[in-house]
N, C-alpha and C positions, 0 to 999 in steps of 0.2 A: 224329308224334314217336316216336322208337325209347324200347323200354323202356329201353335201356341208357342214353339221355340224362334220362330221365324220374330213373333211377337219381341218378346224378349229380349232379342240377337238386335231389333232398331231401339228397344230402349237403352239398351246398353249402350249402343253409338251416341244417342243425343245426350247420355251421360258423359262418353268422354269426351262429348264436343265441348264439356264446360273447363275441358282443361284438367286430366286427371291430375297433374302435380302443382296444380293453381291454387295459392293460398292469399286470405283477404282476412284480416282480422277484425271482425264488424258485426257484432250482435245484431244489429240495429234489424239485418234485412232478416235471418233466421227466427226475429222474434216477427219480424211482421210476419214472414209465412205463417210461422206456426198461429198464430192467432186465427190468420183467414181459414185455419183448417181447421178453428174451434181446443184451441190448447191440447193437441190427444196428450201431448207429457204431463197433462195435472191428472190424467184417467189412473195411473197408477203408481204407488211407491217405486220409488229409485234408489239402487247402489250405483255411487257416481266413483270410478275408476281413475288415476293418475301417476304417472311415477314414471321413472326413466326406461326401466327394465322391468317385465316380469308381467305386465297390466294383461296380458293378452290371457297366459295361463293361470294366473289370480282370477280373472274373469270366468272362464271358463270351470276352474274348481267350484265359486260358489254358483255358480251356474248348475253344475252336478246333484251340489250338499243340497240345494234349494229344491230340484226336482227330487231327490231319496226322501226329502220330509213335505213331498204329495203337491208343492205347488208348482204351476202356470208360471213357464219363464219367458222372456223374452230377453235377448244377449244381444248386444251391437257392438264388435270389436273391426278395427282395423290395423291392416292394409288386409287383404284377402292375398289366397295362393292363389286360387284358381277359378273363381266366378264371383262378383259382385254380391252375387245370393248368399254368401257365406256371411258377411257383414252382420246379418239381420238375424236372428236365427230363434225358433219359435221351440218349447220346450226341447232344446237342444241339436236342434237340426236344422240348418239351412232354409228359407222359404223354397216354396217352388217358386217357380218360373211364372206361374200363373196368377199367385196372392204377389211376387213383384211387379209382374205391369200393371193389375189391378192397383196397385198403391200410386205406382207413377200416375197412372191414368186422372187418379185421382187427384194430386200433388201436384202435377205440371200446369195445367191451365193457371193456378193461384202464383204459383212461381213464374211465368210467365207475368203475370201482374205487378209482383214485385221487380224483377228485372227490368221493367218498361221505366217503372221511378227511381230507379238508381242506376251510380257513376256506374258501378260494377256489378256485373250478372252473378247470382248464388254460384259459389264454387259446387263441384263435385260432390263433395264433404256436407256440403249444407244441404245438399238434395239427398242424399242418404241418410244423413241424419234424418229430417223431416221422414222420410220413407220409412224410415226405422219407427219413430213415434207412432207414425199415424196406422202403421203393421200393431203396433202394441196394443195399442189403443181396441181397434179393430178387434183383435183376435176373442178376448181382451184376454191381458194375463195378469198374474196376481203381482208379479213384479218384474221389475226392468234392471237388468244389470246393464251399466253402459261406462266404456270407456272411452277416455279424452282422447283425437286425434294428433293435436299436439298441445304441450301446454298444457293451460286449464282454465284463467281468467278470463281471455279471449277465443277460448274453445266453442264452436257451434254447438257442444252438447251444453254448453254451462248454461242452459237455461231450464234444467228440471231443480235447481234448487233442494237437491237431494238431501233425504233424512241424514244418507248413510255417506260417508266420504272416503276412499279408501285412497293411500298413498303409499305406493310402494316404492322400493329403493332410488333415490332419485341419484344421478351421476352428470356428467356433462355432456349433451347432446344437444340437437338445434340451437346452437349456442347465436347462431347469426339470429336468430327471431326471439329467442328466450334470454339472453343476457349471460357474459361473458363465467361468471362465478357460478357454484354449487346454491350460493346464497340466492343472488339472483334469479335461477331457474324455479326453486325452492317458493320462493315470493310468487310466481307465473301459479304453478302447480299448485299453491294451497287454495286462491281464489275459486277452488269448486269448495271448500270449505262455506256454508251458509248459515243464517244463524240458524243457533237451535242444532246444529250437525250434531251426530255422534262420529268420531272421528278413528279409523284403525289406521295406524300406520305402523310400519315397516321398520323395521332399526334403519339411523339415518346417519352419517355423518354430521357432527354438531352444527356447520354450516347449511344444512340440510334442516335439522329439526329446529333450530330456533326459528324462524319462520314459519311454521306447522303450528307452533307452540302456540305463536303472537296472533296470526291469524284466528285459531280456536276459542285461546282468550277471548279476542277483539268482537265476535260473534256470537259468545255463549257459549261454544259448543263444549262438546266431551270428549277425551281422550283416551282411546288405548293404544299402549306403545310395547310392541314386541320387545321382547326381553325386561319389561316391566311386569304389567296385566296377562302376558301372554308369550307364548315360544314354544321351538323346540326342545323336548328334554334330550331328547334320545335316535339316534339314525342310525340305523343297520342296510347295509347294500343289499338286495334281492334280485332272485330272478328275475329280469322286468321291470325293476325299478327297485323302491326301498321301502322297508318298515320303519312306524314312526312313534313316537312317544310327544304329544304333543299337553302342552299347559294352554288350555282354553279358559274363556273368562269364565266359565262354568265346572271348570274342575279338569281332570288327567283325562285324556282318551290315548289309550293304550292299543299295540299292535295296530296301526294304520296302514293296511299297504297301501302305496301310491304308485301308481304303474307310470311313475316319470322319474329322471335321471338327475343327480345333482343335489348338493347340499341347497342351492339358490330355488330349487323346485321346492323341497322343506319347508322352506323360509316361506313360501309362498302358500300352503298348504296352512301355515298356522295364520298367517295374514287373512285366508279364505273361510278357515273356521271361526276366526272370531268376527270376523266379518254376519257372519250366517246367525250365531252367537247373538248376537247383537241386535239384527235384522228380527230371530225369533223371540228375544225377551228371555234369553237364557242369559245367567250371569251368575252370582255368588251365590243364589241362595236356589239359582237353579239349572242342572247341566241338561244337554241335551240326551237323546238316547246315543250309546256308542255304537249300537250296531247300526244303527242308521248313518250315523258321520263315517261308518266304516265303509258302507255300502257308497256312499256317494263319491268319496277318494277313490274306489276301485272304479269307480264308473267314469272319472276324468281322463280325458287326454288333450294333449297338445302339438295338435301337428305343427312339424318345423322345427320341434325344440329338441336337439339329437335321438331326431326320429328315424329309426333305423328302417329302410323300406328295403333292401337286397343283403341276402347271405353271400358267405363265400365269392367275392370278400364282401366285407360287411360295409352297408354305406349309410354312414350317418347324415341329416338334412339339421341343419340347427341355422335358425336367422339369425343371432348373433349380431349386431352391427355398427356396436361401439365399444371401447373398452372396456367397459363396464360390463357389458353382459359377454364380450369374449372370455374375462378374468373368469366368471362363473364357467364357461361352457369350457376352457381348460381346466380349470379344477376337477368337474366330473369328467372329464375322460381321463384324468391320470388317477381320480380314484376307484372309478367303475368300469373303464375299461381295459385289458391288459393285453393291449395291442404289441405285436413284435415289429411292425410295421404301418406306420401309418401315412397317408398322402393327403393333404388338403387343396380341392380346390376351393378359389376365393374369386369373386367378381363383388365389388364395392359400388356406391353411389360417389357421386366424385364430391360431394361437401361430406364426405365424412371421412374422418382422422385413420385413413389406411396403415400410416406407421404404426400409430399404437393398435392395432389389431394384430399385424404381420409380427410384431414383438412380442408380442404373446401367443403365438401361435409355435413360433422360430422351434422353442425349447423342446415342443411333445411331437411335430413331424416331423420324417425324414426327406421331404421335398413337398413344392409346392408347384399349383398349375395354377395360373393365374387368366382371367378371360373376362370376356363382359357380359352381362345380361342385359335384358332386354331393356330394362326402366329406361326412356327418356335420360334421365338425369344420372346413367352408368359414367364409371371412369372409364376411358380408354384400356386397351390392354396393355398396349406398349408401355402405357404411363405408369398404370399399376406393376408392371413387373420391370419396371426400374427403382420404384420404392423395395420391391422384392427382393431384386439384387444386391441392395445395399444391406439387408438384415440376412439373409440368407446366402448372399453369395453365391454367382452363376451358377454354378455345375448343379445346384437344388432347387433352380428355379428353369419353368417349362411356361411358356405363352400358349395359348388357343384362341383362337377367333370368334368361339361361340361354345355353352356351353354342351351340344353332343362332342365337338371335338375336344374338350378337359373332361369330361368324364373318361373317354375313350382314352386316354394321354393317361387319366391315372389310374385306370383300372391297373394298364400295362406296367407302368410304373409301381406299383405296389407289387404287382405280381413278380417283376424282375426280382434274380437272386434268392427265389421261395421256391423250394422244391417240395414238390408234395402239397400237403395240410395247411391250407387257406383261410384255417378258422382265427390265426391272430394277426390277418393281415385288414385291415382296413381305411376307409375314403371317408374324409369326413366335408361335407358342400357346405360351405357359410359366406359370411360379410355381407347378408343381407338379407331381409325376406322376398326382395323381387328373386334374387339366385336363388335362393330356396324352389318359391317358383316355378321358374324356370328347369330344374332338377327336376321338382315333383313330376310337371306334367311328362318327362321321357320316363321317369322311373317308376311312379306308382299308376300303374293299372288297376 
């Protein structure tokens, strides 16, 4: 093992020593770090990211669109599958291992200073963040796509005061920290709205958008609203994903493939172009180039989002992990996939609404494996597939202990009653990004 990972492997520790699923909602200390390390978030232009569903690969598209028209990106999306280094990512790709502890190195001692004068030590979150800035800053790039970890008004990213605001489909999720209503969360989320914002958002539920609205107003800023300024015209399934016909604020871009799955991916796709849109100074009187917007959708992907990593049978990875983005991730598998057979397993976080996930799931498989992953904050498995049994009913529900033994449980299961030709039988792994996870690392090598 190289020093430099050995490196690495102890800052990772004194990372989770802060409590990976520790949350503290308190600018106060994030702004003091950031100052002692010389503001790196005023170094460059910010898309500031939020919304219930979808933020991760809206991120990531204008992330793509941004690098096709030649600039320096810097990306900070969470939770990560499989290394912390994913978090942070420098024209598209993950830091190393070596610009990470380099950044910590640099960030820890100042953070140390602040935890000394406060009730409570920087979470997790608030040290990555800063690590993230101060990576940007450094590298430098010419801009920062950044999304909200949870929230947005009390978000440790809500301190770059971004030009660009983006909010995507907001639904009911962290309801215990974000407030009981559509409305309420809506009120949390808009708070990265600052004055002078230009603002893209997402079609919303009315409960949803009056709040986007009031806030925009209240700050000056400017609005474009899908299915207003901008949307999808047109969606055709393809190989690998679909073609698209998209109304940008700068005019039609025709034939788009997107090599991701789902009308919710679409939606996301025209939320990222007009995002880019906007970012460039394209709008009515000027469009961007199309083969360029065409080249940077081909060049997006989203791992975890029914990401298919094994043939025969075919095994779908989608984090999925509220009803909201289940409702999507069944849509596209009853429109784009044509499964004869399909098995889900599911391991959940135990504060999130497992009924309504398992109830939307019930209709499009023919049994379920239900188990726990790793997160700290997993449901039990027993418990989960007693919710199981009550929508699905014994004989379609199967318990596992860990997730190699529910993958192993449905492989066999999907395979039972399949004679021959394996090509329309498929596993689709959700209810969560840690489960995701937890899949990835047995399945994709």
């Amino acid at each position: 093992m190289s020093t430099e990972h050995t490196e690495f492997e102890q800052v990772e520790a004194e990372l989770n020593s802060r409590g990976y699923t520790r949350m503290v909602f308190d600018l106060g200390r994030i702004k003091e770090l950031l100052d002692l390390l010389g503001s790196p978030q005023r170094a460059y232009p910010s898309i500031h990211l939020t919304g219930t569903n979808g933020k991760t690969s809206t991120a990531r598209m204008i992330d793509s669109l941004l690098r096709a028209h030649g600039l320096h990106t810097g990306r900070y999306t969470s939770p990560h599958l499989e290394t912390v280094r994913e978090r942070i990512s420098l024209d598209g790709e993950p830091v190393s291992e070596r610009r990470f502890v380099a950044a910590y190195r640099e960030v820890a001692p100042l953070a140390a200073l602040v935890d000394a004068q406060a009730d409570e030590p920087l979470t997790y979150f608030d040290m990555t963040t800063a690590l993230a800035f101060a990576t940007f800053a450094d590298a430098p790039v010419d801009v920062a796509v950044v999304e909200v970890g949870l929230g947005g008004a009390e978000d440790s990213t809500n301190v770059l005061d971004a030009g660009i605001a983006v909010i995507t489909p907001i639904g009911l999720d962290h309801t215990e920290w974000l407030g009981d209503t559509i409305e309420d969360i809506a009120y949390a989320k808009s708070g990265i709205i600052h004055k002078g914002a230009t603002v893209i958002a997402a079609a919303q539920e009315e409960d949803a958008a009056r709040p986007i609205l009031e806030r925009t107003a209240e700050v000056g800023g400017t609005i474009a609203r899908e299915g207003s300024e901008f949307g999808v015209l047109r969606r055709a399934v393809a190989v690998g994903g679909q073609v698209l016909s998209i109304q940008g604020l700068g005019g039609v871009y025709e034939e788009v493939f997107l090599p991701l799955h789902g009308a919710h991916q679409a939606q996301n796709a025209a939320v990222a172009l007009a995002v880019v849109e906007a970012f460039l100074g394209a709008g009515a009187s000027r469009q961007l180039d199309p083969e360029v917007v065409r080249e940077g959708f081909a060049g997006a992907s989203s791992p975890g989002r029914l990401e298919r990593v094994r043939t025969a049978p075919t095994i779908l990875l989608d984090g999925a992990h509220n009803p909201h983005g289940m409702a999507a991730t069944v849509a596209a598998l009853q429109e784009e996939f044509a499964f004869s057979r399909l098995v889900a397993v599911v391991a959940v976080l135990a504060d999130k609404d497992a009924t309504g996930l398992l109830e939307l799931l019930e209709p499009v498989v023919d049994a379920v494996v239900v188990t726990r992953n790793t997160s700290p904050r997993a449901m039990p498995a027993e418990e989960l597939a007693a919710v199981a049994e009550e929508i699905f009913g014994e004989v379609r529900v199967e318990v596992a202990a860990g997730m190699p033994d529910a993958i192993e449980t449905a492989v066999a299961l999907a395979e039972s009653d399949v004679e021959g030709e394996l090509s329309g039988v498929g596993i689709l792994i959700t209810g969560s990004v840690a489960t995701v996870a937890d899949a990835r690392r047995l399945l994709k090598r």
